[in-house]
Residue frames relative to the residue before (quaternion, step in Angstrom):
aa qw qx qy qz dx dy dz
X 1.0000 0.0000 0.0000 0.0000 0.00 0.00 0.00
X 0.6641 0.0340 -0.0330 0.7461 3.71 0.77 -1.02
X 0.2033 -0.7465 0.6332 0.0225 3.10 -2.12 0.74
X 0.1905 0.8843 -0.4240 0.0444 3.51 0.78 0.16
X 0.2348 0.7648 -0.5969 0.0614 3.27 -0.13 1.34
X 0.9286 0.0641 -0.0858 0.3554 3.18 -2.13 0.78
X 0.0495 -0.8591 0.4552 -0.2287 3.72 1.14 1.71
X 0.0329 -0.7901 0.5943 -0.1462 3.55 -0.52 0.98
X 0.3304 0.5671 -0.7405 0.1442 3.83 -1.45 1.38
X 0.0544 0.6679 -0.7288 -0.1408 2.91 -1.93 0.22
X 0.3123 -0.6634 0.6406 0.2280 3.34 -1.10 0.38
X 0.8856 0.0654 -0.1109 0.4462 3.15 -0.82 1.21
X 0.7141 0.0089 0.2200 0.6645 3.75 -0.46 -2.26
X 0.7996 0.4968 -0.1208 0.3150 3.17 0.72 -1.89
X 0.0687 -0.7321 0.6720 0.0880 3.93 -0.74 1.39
X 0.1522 -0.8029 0.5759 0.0238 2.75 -1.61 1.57
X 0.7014 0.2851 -0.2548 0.6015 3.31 1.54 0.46
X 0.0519 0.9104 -0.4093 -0.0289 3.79 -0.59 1.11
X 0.7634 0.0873 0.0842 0.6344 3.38 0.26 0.64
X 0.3484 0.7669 -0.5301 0.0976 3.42 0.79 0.02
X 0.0774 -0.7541 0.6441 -0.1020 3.93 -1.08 0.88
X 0.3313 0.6705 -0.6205 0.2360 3.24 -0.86 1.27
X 0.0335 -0.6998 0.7105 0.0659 3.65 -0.80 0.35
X 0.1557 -0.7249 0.6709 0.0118 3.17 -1.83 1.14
X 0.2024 -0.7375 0.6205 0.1734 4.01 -0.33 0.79
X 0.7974 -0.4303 0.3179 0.2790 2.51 -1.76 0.73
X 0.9032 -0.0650 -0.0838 0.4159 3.65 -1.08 0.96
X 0.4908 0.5579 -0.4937 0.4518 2.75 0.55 1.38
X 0.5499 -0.7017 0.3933 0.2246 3.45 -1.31 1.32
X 0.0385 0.8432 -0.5282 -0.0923 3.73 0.33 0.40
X 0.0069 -0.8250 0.5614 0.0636 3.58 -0.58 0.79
X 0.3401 -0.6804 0.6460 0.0642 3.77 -1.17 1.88
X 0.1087 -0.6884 0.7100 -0.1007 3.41 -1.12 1.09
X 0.4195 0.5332 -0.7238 0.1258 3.10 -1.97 0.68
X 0.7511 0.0219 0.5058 0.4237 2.67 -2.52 -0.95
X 0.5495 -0.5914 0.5835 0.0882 2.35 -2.08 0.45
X 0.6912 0.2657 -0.1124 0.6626 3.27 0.78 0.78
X 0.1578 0.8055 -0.3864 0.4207 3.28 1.52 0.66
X 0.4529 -0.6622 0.4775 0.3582 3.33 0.49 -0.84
X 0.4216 0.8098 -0.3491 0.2113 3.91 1.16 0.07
X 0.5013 0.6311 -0.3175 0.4996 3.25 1.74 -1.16
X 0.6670 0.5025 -0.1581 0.5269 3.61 0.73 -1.88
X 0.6019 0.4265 -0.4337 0.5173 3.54 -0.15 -0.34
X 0.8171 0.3387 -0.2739 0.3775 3.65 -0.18 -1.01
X 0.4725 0.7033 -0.3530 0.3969 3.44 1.21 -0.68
X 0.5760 0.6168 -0.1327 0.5198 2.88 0.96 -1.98
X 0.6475 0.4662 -0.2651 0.5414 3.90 0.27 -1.36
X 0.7745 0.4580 -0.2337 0.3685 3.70 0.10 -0.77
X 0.1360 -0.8366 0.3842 0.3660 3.08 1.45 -0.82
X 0.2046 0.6738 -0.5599 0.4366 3.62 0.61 1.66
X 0.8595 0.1610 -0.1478 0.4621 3.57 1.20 -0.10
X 0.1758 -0.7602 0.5593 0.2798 4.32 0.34 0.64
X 0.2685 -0.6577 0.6687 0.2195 3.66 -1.06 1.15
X 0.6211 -0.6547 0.3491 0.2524 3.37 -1.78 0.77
X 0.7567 -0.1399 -0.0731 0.6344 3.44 1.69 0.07
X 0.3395 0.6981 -0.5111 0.3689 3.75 -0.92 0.32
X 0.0158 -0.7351 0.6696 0.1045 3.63 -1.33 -0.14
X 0.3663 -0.7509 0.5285 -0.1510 3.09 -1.19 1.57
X 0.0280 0.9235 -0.3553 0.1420 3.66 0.17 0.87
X 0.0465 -0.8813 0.4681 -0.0463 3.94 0.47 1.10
X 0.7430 -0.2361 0.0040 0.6263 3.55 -0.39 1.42
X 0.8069 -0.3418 0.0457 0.4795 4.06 0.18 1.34
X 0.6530 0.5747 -0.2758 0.4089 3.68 1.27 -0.61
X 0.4357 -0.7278 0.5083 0.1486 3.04 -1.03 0.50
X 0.6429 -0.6259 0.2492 0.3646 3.48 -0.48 1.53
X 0.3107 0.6740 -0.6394 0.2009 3.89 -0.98 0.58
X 0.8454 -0.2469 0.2728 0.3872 2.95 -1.66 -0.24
X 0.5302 0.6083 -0.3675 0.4624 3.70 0.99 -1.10
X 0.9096 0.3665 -0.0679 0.1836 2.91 0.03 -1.83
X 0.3771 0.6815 -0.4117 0.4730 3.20 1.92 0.86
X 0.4713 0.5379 -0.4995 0.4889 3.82 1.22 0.17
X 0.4879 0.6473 -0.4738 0.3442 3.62 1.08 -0.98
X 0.8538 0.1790 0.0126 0.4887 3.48 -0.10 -1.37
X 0.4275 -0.6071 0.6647 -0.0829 2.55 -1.63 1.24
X 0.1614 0.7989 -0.5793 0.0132 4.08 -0.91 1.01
X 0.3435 -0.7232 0.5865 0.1225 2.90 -1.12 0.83
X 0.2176 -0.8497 0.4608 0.1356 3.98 0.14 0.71
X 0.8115 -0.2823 0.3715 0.3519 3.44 -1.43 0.43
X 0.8158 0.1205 0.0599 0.5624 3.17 0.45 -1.89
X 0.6987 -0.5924 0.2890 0.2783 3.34 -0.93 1.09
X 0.1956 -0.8156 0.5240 0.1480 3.69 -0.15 0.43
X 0.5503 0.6746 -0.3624 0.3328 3.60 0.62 0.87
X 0.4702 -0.6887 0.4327 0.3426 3.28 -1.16 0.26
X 0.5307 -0.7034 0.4081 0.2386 3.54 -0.61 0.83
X 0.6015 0.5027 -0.0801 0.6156 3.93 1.60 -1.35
X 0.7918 0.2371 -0.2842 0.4858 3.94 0.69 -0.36
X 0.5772 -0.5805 0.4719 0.3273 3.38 -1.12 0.43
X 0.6709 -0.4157 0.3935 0.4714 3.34 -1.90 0.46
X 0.6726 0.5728 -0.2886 0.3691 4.08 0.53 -0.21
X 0.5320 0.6410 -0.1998 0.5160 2.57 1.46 -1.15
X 0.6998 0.5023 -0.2244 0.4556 3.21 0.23 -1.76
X 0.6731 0.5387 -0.2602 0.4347 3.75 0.23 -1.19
X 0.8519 0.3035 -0.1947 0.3798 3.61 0.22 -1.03
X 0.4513 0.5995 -0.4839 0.4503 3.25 1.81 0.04
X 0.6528 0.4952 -0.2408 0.5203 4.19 0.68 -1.81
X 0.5978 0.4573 -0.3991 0.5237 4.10 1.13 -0.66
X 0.9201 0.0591 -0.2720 0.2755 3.89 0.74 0.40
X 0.1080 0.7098 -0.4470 0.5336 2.32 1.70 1.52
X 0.6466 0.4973 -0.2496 0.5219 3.78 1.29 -1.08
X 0.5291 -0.5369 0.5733 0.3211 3.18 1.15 -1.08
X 0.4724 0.6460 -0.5374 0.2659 3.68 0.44 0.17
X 0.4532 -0.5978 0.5647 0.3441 3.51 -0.96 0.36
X 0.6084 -0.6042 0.2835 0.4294 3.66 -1.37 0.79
X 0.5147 0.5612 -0.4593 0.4574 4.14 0.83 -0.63
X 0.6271 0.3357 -0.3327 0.6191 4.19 0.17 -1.11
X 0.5760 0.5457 -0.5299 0.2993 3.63 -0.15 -0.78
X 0.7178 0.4168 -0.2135 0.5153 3.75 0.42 -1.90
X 0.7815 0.2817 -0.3991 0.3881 3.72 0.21 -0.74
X 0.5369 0.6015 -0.5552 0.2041 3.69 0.90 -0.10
X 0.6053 0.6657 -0.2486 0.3585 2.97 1.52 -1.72
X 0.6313 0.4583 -0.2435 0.5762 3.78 0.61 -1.14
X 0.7319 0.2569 -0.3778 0.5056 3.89 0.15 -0.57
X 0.5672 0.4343 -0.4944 0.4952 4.39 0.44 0.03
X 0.6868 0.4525 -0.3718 0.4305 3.76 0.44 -1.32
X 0.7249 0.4445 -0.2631 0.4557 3.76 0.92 -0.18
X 0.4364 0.5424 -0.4019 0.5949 3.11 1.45 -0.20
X 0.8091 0.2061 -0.1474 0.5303 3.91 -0.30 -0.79
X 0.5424 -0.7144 0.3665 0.2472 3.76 0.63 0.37
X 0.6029 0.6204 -0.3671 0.3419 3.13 0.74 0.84
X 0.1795 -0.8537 0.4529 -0.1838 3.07 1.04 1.25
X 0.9049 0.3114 -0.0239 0.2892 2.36 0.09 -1.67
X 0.7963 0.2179 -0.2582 0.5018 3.22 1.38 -0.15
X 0.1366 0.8771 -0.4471 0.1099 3.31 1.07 1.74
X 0.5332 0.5120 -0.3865 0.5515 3.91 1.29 -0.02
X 0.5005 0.7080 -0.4432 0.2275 3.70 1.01 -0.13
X 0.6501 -0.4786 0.5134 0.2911 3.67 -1.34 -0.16
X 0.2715 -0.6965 0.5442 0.3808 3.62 -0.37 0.12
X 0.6137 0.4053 -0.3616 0.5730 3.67 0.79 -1.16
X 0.5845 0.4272 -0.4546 0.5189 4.15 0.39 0.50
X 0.7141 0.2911 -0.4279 0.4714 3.95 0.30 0.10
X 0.6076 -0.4784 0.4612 0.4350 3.43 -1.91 0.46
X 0.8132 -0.2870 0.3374 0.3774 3.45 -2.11 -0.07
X 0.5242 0.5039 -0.3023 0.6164 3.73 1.05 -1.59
X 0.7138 0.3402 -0.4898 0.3671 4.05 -0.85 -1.51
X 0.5905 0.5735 -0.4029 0.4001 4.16 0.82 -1.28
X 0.7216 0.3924 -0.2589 0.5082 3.47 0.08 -0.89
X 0.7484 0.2835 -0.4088 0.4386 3.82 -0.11 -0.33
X 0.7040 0.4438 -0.4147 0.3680 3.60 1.05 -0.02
X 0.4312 0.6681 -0.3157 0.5178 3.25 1.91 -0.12
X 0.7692 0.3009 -0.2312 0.5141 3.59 1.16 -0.35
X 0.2569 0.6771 -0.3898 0.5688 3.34 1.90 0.25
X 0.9561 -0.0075 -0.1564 0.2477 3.40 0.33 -0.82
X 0.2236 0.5799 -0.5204 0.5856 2.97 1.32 1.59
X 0.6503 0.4316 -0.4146 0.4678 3.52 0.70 0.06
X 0.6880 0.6028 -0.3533 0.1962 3.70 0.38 -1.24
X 0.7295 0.4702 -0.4340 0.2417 3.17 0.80 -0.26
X 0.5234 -0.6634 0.2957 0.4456 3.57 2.27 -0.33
X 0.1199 0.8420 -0.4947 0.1786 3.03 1.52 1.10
X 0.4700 -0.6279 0.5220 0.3352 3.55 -1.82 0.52
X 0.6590 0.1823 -0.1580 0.7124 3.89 1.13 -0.56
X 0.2256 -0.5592 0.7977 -0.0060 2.91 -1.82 0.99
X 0.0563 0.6284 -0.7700 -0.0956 3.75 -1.31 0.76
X 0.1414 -0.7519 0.6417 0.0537 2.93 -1.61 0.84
X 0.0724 -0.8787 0.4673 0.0657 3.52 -0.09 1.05
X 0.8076 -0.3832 -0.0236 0.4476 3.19 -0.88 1.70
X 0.1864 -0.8874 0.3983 -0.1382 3.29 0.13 1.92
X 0.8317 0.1167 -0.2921 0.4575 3.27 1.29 0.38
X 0.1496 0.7668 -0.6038 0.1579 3.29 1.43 0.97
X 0.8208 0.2556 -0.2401 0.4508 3.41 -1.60 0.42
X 0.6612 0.5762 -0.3964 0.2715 3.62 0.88 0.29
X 0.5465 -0.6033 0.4134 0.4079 3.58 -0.71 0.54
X 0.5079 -0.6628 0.2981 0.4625 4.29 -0.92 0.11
X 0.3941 0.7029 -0.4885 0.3345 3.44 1.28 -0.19
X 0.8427 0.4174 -0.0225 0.3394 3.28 1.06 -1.70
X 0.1042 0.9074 -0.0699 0.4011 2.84 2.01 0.11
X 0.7785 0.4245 0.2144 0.4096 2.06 -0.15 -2.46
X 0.6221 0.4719 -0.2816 0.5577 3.73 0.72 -1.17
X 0.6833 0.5754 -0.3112 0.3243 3.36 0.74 -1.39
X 0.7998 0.4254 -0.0921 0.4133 3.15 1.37 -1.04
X 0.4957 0.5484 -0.3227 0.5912 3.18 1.93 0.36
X 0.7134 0.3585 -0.3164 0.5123 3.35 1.00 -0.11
X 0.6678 0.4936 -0.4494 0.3293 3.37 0.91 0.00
X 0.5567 0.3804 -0.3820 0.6320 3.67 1.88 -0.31
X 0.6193 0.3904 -0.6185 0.2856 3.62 0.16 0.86
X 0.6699 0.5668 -0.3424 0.3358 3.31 1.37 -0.22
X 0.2214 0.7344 -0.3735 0.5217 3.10 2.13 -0.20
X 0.6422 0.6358 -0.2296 0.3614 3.06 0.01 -1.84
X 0.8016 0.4651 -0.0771 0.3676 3.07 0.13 -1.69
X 0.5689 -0.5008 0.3706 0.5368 3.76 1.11 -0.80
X 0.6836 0.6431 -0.2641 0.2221 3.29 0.72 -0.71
X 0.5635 -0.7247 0.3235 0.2295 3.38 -0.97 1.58
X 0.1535 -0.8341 0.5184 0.1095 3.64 -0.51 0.17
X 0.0532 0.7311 -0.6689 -0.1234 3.39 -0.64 0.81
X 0.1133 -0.7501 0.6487 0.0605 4.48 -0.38 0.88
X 0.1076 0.7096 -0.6963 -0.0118 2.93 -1.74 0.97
X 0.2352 0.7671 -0.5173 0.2978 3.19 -0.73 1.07
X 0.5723 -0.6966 0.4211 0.0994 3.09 -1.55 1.36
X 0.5961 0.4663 -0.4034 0.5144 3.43 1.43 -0.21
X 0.2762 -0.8182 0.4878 0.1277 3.54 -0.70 1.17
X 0.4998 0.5665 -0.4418 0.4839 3.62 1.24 0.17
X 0.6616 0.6016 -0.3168 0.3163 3.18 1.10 -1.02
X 0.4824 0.5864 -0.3616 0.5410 3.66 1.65 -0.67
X 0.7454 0.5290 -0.2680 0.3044 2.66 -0.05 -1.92
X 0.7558 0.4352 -0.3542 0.3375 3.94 1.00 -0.51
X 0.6754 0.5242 -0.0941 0.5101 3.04 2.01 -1.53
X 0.6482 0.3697 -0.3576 0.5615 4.17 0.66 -0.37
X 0.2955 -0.5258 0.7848 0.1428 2.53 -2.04 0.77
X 0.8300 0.1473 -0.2173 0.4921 3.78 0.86 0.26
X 0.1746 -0.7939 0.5498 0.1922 3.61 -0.55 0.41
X 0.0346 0.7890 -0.5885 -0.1732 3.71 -0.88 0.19
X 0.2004 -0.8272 0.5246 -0.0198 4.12 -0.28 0.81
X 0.3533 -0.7898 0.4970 -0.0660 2.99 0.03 2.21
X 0.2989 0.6505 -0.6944 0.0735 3.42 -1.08 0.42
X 0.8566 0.2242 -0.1271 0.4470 3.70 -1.35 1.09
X 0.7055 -0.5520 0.3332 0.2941 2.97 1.42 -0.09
X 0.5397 0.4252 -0.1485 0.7113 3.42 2.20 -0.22
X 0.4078 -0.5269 0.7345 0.1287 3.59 -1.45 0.64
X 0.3065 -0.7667 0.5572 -0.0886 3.03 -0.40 2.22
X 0.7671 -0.2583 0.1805 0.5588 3.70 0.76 -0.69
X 0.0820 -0.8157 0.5695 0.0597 3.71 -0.85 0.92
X 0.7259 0.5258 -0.4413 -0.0424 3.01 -1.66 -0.40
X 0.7203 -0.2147 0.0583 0.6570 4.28 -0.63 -0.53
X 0.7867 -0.4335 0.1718 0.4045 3.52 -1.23 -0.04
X 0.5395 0.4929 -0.3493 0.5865 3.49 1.72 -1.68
X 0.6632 0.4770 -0.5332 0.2200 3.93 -0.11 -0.36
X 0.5621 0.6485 -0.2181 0.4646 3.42 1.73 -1.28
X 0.5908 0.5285 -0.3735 0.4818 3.70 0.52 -0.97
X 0.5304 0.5227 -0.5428 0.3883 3.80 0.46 -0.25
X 0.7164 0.4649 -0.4350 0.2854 3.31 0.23 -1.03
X 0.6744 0.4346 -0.4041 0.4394 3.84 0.91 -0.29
X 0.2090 -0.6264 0.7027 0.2647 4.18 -0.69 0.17
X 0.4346 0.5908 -0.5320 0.4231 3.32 0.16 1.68
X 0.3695 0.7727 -0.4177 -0.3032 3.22 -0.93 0.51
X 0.5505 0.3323 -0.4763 0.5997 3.16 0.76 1.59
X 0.0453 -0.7329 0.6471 0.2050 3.98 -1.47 0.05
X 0.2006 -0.7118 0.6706 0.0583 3.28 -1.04 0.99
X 0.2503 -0.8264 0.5015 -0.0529 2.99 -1.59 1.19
X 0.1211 0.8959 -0.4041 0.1394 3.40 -0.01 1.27
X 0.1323 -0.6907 0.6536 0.2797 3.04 -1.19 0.97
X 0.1413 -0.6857 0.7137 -0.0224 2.95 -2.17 0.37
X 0.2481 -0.8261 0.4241 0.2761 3.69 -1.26 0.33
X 0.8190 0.2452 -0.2474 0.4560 2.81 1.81 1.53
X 0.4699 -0.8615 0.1910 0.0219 1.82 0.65 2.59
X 0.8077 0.2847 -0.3000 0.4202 3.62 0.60 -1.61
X 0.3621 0.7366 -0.5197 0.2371 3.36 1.23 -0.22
X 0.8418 0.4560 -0.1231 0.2612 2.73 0.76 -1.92
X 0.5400 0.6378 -0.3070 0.4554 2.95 1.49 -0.67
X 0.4189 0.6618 -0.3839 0.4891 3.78 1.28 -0.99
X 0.6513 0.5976 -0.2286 0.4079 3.11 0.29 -2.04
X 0.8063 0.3878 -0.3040 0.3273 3.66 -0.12 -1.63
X 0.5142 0.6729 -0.3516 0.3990 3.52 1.69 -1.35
X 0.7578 0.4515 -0.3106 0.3543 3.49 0.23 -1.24
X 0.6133 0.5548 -0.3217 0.4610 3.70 1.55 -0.99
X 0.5390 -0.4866 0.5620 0.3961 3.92 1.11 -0.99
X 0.6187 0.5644 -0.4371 0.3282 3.31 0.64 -0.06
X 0.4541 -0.5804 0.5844 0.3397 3.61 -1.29 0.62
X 0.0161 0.7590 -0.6428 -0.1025 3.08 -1.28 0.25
X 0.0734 -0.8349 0.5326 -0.1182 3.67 -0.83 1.49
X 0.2676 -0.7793 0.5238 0.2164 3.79 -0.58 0.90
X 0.0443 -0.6834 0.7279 0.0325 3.85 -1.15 0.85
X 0.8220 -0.1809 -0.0823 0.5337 3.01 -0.83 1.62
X 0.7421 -0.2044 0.2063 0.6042 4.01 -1.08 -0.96
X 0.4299 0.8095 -0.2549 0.3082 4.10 1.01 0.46
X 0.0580 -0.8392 0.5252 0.1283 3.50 0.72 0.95
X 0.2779 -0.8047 0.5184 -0.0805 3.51 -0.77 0.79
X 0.2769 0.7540 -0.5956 0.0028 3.95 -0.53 0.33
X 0.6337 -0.4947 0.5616 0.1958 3.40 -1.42 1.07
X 0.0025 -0.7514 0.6536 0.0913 3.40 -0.83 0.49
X 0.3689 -0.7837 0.3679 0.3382 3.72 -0.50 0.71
X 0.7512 0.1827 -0.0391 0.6330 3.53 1.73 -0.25
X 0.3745 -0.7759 0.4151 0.2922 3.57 -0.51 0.60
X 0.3775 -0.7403 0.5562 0.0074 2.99 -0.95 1.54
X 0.5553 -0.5927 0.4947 0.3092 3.55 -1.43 0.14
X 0.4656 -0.6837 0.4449 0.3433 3.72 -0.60 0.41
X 0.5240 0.5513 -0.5028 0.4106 3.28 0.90 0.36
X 0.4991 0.7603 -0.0823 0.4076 3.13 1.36 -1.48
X 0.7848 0.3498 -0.1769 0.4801 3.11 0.28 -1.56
X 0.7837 0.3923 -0.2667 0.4009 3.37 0.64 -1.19
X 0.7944 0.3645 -0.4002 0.2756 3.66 1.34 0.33
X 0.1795 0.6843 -0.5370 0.4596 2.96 1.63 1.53
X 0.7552 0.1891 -0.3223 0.5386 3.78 0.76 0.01
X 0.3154 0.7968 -0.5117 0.0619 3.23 0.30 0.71
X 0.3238 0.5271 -0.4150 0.6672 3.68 -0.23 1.12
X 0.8175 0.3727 -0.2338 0.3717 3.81 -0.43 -1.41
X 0.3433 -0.6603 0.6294 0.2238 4.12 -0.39 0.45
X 0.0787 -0.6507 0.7511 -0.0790 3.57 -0.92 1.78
X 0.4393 -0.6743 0.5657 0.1800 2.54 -1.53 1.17
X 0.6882 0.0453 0.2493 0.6798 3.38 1.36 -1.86
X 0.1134 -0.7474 0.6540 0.0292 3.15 -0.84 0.49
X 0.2888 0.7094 -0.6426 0.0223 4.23 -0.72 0.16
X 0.3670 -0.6442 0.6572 0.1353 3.19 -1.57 0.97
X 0.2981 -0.7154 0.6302 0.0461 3.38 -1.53 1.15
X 0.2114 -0.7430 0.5401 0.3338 3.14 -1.05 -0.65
X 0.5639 -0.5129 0.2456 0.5989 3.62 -0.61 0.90
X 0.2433 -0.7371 0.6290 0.0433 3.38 -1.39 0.55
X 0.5098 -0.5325 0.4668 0.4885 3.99 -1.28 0.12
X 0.7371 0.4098 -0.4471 0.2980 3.51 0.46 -0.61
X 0.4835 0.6718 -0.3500 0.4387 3.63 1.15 0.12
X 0.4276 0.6659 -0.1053 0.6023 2.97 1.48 -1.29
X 0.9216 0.1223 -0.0800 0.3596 3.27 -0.25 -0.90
X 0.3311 0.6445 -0.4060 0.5570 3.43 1.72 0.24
X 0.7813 0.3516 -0.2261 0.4634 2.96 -0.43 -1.33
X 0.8110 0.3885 -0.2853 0.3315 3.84 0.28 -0.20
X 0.7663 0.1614 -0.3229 0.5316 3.34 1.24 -0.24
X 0.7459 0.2455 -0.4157 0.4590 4.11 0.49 0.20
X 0.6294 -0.6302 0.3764 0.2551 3.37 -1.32 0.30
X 0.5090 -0.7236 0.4410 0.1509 3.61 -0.34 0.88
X 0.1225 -0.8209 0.5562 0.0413 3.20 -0.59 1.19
X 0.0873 -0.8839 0.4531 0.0758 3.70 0.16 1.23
């Protein structure tokens, strides 16, 4: 479906996309992570054609990116693209001839998206009349209407509450469901971690490491992390060094890698001597995963 091989920009001195390579097949959620400044904005731009990368070639369902191939895809932005004064109908049948549809496709797109994200029922509505969640699925309503082959959906439920969330994420594995390509970006890393069957994790502008989650967990020599406080810290750390254990801080969180998963009995008399406060065992996670790969570790 997408092909994206060996992607090149800079602006000015400063390259914010190198070599980039990734391919996404058909129906499948693919979810692009990074930094800010990662290069994610640019990439899609690029995708949309709104932006000409300095070298690389880009290909949507066999075609090479142009003007044409902006019917292909379908985006759902950050910020809502909607009018606030026209209804969810409204809204739809204006971007449905913006695409071009003729006035018959026009009525059944609108009615077959407003059913797609459940809002039928409140197609004669206001927009500045629906919650934060009803905005966003109609914001992805119309990234859909015109029957695009890739949908990108950039970070589609920031600012939402979990109720709404949730919806957000039930419609995006119905559109799965449904055939439809996904390209996700987004800063909530659970939220991948539930919705991709692949991850790629951008840093500099390069695709640092991809693929399903068990493929990602290589990158940590972990295969559990236990978290403990303690009111002696380097002890413990001392302690973990002599056992082999990594030890990594997430936020005010001392942390140690365990290379194999041990019993809590076990674990906790490898520090014996040291005063735990708490001790809990994780399992490697994406946001680990994605720590360790795009900021630098202070050990």
């Amino acid at each position: 479906m997408l092909n994206i091989e060996k992607l090149s920009k800079s602006y000015s001195k400063r390259q914010v996309l190198q070599d980039l390579t990734l391919y996404i097949p058909p129906g499948e959620i693919y979810g692009l992570l990074g930094p800010n400044g990662a290069g994610k904005t640019t990439t899609i731009n690029i995708l949309c054609n709104l932006l000409q990368a300095d070298s690389g070639v880009i290909t949507i369902n066999n075609e090479l990116i142009s003007e044409a191939t902006k019917l292909l895809i379908g985006v759902a932005p950050q910020e809502n693209l909607l009018y606030k004064t026209l209804s969810c109908e409204e809204n739809l049948n204006f971007y449905a001839q913006l695409y071009g549809l003729k006035t018959q496709q026009r009525r059944q797109q609108v009615q077959t998206c407003l059913e797609a994200v459940n809002l039928a029922n409140r197609a004669k509505s206001p927009v500045e009349t629906l919650s934060g969640g009803m905005q966003r699925r109609l914001n992805i309503a119309v990234a859909l209407v015109h029957q695009p082959k890739l949908v990108i959906l950039d970070e589609p439920t920031t600012g939402l509450d979990i109720e709404a969330r949730y919806e957000i994420w039930d419609l995006i594995r119905r559109l799965k469901n449904q055939g439809v390509t996904i390209l996700l970006t987004t800063h909530l890393l659970d939220e991948a971690e539930r919705l991709c069957q692949r991850i790629g994790i951008l840093k500099g502008g390069r695709i640092v490491a991809e693929g399903s989650m068990e493929q990602l967990r290589q990158c940590i020599p972990a295969q559990e992390i236990v978290v403990v406080q303690t009111s002696q810290e380097e002890k413990a750390i001392a302690r973990a060094q002599q056992l082999g254990f990594t030890h990594r801080r997430y936020g005010n969180d001392l942390a140690f890698w365990l290379p194999q998963s041990l019993e809590l009995k076990e674990i906790i008399s490898h520090f014996d001597g040291i005063p735990l406060d708490s001790i809990a065992r994780q399992p490697v996670r994406l946001e680990h995963i994605y720590v360790e790969l795009t900021q630098s570790q202070k050990i």
